[in-house]
C-alpha positions as a Markdown table, in Angstrom:
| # | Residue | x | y | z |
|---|---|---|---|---|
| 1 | Unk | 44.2 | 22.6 | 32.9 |
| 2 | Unk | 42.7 | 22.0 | 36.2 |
| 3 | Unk | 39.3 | 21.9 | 37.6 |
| 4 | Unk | 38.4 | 25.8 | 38.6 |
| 5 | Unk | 36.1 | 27.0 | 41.0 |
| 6 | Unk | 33.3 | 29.7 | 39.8 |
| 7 | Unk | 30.6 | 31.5 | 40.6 |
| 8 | Unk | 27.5 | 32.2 | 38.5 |
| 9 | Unk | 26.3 | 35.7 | 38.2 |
| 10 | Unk | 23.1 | 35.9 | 36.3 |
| 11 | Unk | 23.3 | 33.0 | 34.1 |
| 12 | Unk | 27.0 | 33.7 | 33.3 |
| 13 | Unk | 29.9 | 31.6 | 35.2 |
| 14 | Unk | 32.8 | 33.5 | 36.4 |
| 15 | Unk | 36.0 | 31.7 | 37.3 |
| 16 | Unk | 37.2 | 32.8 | 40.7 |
| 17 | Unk | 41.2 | 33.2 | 39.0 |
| 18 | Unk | 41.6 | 34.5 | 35.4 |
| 19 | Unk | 41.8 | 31.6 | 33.0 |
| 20 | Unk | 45.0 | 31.0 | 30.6 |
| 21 | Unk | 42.8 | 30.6 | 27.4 |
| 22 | Unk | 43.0 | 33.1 | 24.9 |
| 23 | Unk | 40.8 | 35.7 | 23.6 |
| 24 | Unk | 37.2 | 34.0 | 22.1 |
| 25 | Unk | 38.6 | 30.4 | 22.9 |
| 26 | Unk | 35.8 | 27.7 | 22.8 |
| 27 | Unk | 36.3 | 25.5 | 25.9 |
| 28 | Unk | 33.7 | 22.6 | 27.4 |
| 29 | Unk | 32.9 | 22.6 | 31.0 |
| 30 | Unk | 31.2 | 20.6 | 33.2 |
| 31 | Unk | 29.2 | 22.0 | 35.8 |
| 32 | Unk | 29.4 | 20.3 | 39.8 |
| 33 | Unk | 27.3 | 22.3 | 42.4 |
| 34 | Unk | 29.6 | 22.4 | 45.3 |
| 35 | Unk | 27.9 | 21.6 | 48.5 |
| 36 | Unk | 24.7 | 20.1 | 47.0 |
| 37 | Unk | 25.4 | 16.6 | 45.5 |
| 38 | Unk | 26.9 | 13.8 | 48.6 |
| 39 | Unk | 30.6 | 14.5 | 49.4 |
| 40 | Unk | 31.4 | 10.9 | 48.2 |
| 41 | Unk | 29.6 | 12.2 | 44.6 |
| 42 | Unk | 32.4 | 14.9 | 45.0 |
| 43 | Unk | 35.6 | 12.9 | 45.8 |
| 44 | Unk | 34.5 | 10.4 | 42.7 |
| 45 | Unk | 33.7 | 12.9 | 40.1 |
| 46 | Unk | 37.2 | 15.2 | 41.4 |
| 47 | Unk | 39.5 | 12.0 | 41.3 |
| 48 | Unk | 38.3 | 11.5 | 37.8 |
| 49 | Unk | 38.7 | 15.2 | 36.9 |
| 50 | Unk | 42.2 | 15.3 | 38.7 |
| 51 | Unk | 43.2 | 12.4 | 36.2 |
| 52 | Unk | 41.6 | 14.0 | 33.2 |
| 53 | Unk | 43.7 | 17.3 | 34.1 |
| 54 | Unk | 47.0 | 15.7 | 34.3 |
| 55 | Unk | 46.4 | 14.0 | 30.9 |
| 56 | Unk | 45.5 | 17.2 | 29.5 |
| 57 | Unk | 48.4 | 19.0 | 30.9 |
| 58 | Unk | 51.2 | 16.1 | 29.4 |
| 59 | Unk | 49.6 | 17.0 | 26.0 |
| 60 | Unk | 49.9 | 20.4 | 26.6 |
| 61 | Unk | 53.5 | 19.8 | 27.5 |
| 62 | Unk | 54.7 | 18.2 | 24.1 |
């Protein structure tokens, strides 16, 4: 999986693209508020969520 952008509409995130997770699926998420923390913040915590993605995605893959 990749990171996803989302919006929150009262109290409730909703992804901007449907979601390939099934029906009821417990997932974690961790929340960045785009445009609030410094861009470096950004870059540091998206390199590191790029990473984690792609290690996700060769375990999906086996």
């Amino acid at each position: 999986m990749k990171p996803v952008e989302a919006s929150s509409e009262k109290g409730l995130l909703r992804p901007a693209k449907p979601l390939p997770l099934g029906e009821g699926e417990h997932v974690r998420v961790i929340v960045l508020r785009v445009g609030i923390a410094a861009a470096e913040d950004i870059e540091l915590v998206e390199a590191g969520l790029d990473d984690w993605a792609a290690g996700l995605d060769s375990e999906d893959a086996r």
